[in-house]
MIPARO-792447 format. One record per residue (C-alpha): x negated, y, z negated. Coordinates in steps of 0.5 Angstrom, whole numbers. Layout:
# MIPARO-792447
<xx: X | yy: Y | zz: Z>
...
***
This chain:
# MIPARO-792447
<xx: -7 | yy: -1 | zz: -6>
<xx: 0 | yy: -3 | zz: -8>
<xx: 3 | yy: 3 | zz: -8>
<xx: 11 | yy: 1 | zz: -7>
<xx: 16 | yy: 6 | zz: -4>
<xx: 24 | yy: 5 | zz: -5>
<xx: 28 | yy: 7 | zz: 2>
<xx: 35 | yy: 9 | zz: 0>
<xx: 39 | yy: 10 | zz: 5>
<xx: 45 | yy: 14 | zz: 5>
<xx: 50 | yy: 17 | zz: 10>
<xx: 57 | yy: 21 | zz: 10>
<xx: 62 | yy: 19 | zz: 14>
<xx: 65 | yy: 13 | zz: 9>
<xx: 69 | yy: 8 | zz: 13>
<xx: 72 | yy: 2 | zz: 9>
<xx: 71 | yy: 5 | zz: 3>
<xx: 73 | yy: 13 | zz: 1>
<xx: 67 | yy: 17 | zz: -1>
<xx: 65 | yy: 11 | zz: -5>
<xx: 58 | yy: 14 | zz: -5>
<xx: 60 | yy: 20 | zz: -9>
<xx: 66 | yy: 18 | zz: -14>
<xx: 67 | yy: 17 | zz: -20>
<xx: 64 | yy: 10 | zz: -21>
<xx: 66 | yy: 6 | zz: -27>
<xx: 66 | yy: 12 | zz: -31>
<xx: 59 | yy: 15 | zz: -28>
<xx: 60 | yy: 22 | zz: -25>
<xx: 56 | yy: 22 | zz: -19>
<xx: 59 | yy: 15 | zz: -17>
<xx: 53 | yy: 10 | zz: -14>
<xx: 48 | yy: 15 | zz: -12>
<xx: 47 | yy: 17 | zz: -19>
<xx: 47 | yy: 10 | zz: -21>
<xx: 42 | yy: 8 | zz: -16>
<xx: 37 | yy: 14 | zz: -17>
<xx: 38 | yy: 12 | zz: -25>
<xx: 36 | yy: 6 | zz: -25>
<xx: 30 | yy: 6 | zz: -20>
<xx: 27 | yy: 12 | zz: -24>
<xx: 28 | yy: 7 | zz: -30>
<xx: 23 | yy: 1 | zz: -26>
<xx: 16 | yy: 0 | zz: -28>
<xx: 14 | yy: -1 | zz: -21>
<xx: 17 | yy: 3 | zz: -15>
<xx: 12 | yy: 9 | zz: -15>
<xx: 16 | yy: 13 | zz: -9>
<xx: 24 | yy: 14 | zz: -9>
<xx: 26 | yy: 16 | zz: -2>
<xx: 34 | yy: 18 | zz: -2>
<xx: 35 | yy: 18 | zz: 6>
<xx: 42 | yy: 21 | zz: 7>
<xx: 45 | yy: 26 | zz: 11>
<xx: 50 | yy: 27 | zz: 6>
<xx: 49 | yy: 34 | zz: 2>
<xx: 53 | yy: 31 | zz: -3>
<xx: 48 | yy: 26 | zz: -4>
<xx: 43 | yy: 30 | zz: -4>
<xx: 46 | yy: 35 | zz: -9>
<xx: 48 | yy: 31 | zz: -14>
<xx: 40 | yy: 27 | zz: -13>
<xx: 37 | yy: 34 | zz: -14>
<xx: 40 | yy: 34 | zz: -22>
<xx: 34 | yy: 28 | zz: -22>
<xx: 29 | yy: 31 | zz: -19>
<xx: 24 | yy: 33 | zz: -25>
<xx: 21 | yy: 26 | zz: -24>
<xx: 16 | yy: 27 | zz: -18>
<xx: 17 | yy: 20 | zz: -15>
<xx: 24 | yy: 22 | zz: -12>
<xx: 24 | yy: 25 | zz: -5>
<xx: 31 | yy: 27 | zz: -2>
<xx: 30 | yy: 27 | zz: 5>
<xx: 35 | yy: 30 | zz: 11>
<xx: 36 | yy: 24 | zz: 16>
<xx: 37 | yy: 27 | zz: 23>
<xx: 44 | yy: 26 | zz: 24>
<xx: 43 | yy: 21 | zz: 30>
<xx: 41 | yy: 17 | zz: 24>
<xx: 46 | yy: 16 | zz: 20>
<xx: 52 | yy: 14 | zz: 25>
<xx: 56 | yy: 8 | zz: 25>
<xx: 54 | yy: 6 | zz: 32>
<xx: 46 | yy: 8 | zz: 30>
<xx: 42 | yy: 2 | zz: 32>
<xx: 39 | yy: -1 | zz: 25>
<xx: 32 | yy: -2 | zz: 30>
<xx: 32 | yy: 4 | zz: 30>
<xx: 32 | yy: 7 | zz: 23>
<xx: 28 | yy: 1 | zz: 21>
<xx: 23 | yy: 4 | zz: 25>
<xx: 24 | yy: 12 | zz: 23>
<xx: 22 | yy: 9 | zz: 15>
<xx: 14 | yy: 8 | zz: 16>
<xx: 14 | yy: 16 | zz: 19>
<xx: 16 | yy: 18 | zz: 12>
<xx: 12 | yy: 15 | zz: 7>
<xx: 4 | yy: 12 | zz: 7>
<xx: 7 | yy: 7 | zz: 2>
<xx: 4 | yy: 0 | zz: 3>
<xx: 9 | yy: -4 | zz: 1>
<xx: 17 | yy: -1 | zz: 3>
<xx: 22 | yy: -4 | zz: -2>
<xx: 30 | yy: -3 | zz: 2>
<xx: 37 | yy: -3 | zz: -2>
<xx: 43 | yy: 0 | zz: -2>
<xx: 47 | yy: 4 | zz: -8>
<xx: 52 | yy: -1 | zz: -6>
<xx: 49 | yy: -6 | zz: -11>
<xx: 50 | yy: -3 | zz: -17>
<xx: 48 | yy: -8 | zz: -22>
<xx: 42 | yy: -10 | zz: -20>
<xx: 38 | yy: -5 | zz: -23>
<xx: 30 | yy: -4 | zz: -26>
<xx: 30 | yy: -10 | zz: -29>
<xx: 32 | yy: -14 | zz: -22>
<xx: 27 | yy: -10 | zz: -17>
<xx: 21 | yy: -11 | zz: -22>
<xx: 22 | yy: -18 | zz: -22>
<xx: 24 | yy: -18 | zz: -16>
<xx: 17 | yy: -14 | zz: -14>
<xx: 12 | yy: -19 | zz: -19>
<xx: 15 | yy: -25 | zz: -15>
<xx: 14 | yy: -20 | zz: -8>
<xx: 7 | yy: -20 | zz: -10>
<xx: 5 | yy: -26 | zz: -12>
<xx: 7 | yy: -30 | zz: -6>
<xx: 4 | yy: -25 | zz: -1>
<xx: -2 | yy: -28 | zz: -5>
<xx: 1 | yy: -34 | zz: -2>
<xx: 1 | yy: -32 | zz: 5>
<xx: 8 | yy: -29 | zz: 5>
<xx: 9 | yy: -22 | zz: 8>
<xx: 15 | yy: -20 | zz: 6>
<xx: 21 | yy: -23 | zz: 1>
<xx: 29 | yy: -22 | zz: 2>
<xx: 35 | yy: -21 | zz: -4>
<xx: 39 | yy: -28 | zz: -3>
<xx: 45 | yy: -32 | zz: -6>
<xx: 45 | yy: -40 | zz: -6>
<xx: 50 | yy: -42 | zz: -2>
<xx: 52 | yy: -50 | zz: -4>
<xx: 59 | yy: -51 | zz: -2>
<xx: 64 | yy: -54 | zz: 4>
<xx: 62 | yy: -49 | zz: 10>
<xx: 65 | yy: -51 | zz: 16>
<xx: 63 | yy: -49 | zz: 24>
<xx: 68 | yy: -46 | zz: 29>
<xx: 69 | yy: -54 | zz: 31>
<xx: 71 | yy: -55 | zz: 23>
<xx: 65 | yy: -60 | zz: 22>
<xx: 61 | yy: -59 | zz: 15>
<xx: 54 | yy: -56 | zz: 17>
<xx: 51 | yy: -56 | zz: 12>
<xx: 51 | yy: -64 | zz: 10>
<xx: 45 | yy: -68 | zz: 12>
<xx: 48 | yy: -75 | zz: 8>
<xx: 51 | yy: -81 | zz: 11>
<xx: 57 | yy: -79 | zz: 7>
<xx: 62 | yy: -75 | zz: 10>
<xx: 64 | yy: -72 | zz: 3>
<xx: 58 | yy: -71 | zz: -2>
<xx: 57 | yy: -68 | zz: -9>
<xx: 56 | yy: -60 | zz: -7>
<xx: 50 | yy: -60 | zz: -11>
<xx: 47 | yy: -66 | zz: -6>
<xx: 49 | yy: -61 | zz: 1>
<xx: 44 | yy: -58 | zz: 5>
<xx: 42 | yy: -51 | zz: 1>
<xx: 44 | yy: -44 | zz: 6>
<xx: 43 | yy: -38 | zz: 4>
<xx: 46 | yy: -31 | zz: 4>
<xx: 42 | yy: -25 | zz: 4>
<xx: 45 | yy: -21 | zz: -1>
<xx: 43 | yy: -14 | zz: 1>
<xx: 40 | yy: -12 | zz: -6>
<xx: 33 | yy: -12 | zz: -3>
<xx: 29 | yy: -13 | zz: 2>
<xx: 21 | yy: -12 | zz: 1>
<xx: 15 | yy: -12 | zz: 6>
<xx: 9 | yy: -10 | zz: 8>
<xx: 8 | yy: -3 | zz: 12>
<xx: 5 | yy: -7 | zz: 17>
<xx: 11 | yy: -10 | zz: 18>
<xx: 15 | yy: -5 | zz: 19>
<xx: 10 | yy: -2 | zz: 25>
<xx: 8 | yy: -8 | zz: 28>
<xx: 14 | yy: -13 | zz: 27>
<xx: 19 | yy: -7 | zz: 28>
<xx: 23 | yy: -11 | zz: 22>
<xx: 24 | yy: -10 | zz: 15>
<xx: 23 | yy: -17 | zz: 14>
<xx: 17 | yy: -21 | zz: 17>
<xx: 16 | yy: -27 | zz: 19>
<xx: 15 | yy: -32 | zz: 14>
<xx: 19 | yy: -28 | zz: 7>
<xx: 20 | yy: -31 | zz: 1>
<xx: 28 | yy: -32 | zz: 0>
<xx: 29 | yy: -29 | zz: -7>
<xx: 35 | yy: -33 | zz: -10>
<xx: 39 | yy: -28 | zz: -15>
<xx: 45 | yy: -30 | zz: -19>
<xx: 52 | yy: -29 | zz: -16>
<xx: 53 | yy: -22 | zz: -22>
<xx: 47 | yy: -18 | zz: -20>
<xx: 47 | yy: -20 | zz: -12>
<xx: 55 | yy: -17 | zz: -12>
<xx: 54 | yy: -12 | zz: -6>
<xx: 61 | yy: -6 | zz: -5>
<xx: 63 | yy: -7 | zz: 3>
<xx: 71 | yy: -7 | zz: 1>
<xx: 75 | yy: -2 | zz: -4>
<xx: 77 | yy: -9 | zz: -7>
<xx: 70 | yy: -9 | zz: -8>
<xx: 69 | yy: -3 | zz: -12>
<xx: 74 | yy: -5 | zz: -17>
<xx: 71 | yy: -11 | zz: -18>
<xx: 65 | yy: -7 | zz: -18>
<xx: 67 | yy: -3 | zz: -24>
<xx: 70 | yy: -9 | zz: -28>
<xx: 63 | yy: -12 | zz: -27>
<xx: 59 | yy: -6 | zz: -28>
<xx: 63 | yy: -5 | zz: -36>
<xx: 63 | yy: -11 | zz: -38>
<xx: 54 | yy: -12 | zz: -36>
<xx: 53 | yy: -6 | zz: -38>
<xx: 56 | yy: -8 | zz: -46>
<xx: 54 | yy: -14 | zz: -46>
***
């Protein structure tokens, strides 16, 4: 009944970033796809890994993991993996390629969050479904001086122009490590988060998310000094 897959979308075709699926990452070879395929077969509680790509690459170096049958590599059809494709879209073709009850959604560009991130992440999933939530989202804190178009703090709801941050306003930054929902979710909402998620605060380290080159260097020193400490 609580049967969870993990969705992992890739495509070929990297714009910001140079093949930054498939090189060398911090010393791995196959880079962040093999990285990522590693540390979700490593999780106690994903029963099902879907590699979604259209990128032979991915799915060549993803075949050296297939001797675990929770790994399906899945050809993505091509109008699915383009830069312009419609997110709705792709939201809606993931219910037609797993039965799965409960759809865990993350990227390999967030290398360090790893098993031990998303069981956690899946334990506090399920116990606030029990709480009447349908779904929960990977977030960073955001309690700092943030200023709208006019130059106006948005997040002060004090009579005191300039309080402590702590005394601000919470905001919160989807971090793109996790988003968890029900498969109805997905069917009836068209959407990979619900209508009541559970915010899912995780630390600055574990929430860093790779968009820019600058971004895969840092990942790398990152990446280093966790994975010795």
């Amino acid at each position: 009944m609580n049967k969870i897959a993990f969705f992992l979308p890739t495509r070929k075709g990297s714009e910001r970033v140079k093949n930054k699926n498939t090189r060398s990452f911090a010393g791995i070879e196959g880079g962040l796809i093999a990285n990522k395929i590693k540390q979700l077969l490593d999780s106690k509680l994903i029963d099902e890994i879907i590699l979604s790509t259209n990128d032979e690459v991915c799915m060549e170096i993803a075949r050296q993991y297939e001797n675990d049958s929770r790994l399906r590599i899945i050809q993505r059809p091509n109008n699915l993996c383009l830069s312009t494709t419609n997110l709705q879209d792709l939201i809606c073709y993931v219910p037609t390629i797993t039965n799965a009850e409960h759809i865990l959604w993350g990227h390999v560009t967030t290398p360090i969050c790893g098993a031990k991130e998303y069981d956690e992440g899946i334990r506090a999933y399920l116990n606030h479904i029990e709480k009447g939530y349908d779904s929960l989202v990977g977030v960073k804190e955001l309690r700092n001086f943030l200023l709208n178009e006019e130059g106006r703090l948005v997040n002060n709801n004090t009579d005191i122009p300039w309080p402590r941050t702590q005394d601000l306003t919470p905001l919160y930054e989807i971090n793109h490590t996790m988003f968890i929902a029900k498969r109805d979710v997905y069917l009836q909402q068209k959407n990979r988060i619900g209508r009541k998620p559970f915010l899912y605060v995780m630390d600055e380290i574990h929430s860093f998310d790779i968009d820019w080159e600058d971004d895969f260097k840092m990942a790398e020193m990152i990446y280093k000094i966790v994975k010795h400490n």
